[in-house]
C-alpha positions, 0 to 999 in steps of 0.5 A: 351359398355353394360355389362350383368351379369349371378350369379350361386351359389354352396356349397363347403369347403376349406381350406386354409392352413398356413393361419393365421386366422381362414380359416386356419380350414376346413370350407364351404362357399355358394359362388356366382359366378357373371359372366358378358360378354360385347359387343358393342350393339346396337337396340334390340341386346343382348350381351348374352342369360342369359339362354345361359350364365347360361349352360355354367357357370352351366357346368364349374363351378357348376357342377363340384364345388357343394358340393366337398372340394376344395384343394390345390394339392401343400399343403400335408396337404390338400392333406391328407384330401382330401384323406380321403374325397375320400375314404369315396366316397365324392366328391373333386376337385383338383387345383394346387393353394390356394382357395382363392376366389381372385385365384378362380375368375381367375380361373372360368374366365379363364375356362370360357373364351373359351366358353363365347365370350366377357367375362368380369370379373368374380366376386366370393362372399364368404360371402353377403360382401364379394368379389373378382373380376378378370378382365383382 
């Protein structure tokens, strides 16, 4: 089994509220999205076209992520904000959980596992040392 690896990166803030530290504060992180597909390969096979790789996860995952303050439509708090954030024309996006980066890798994985065969696990940097990895 040979497992490739596609990194993108966008801006974004979040919050995460009824967080007992300080990401209880609006804040914005630079994320890295490491997104790895594998595949039996075998000669000159390749599991994937990086730059085939890199489109999709562009699509799904930059395009609609890049510079918007991510928030949590349960939490009315966040909710509030991101109204305020709407009506100056700035951009939001809208998930019915809590943006840590351990709930956005599940979920990149899962929005990208549709459109990328073999996908294998999709990791989400907050910070250079930090991390969390979905796999199935």
């Amino acid at each position: 089994m040979t497992t490739v690896t596609k990194t993108v990166r966008f801006d974004a803030a979040h919050i995460l509220t009824n967080h007992r530290g300080l990401c209880k504060n609006l804040h914005g992180h630079t994320y890295r999205v490491d997104v790895s597909v594998s595949a039996d390969c075998s000669g000159d096979d390749m599991v994937i076209d990086f730059k085939d790789l890199k489109t999709v996860a562009n699509k799904v995952i930059c395009d609609r992520f890049d510079h918007a303050f991510i928030f949590n439509s349960l939490s009315p708090a966040e909710c509030e904000i991101a109204s305020v954030v709407e009506r100056h024309g700035m951009r939001t996006v809208s998930i019915p959980f809590r943006s840590t980066a351990e709930n956005l890798a599940r979920h990149f994985f899962n929005e990208l596992s549709g459109a990328v065969p073999g996908l294998a696990s999709v990791k989400v940097w907050e910070t250079a040392d930090s991390c969390a990895e979905y796999r199935p």
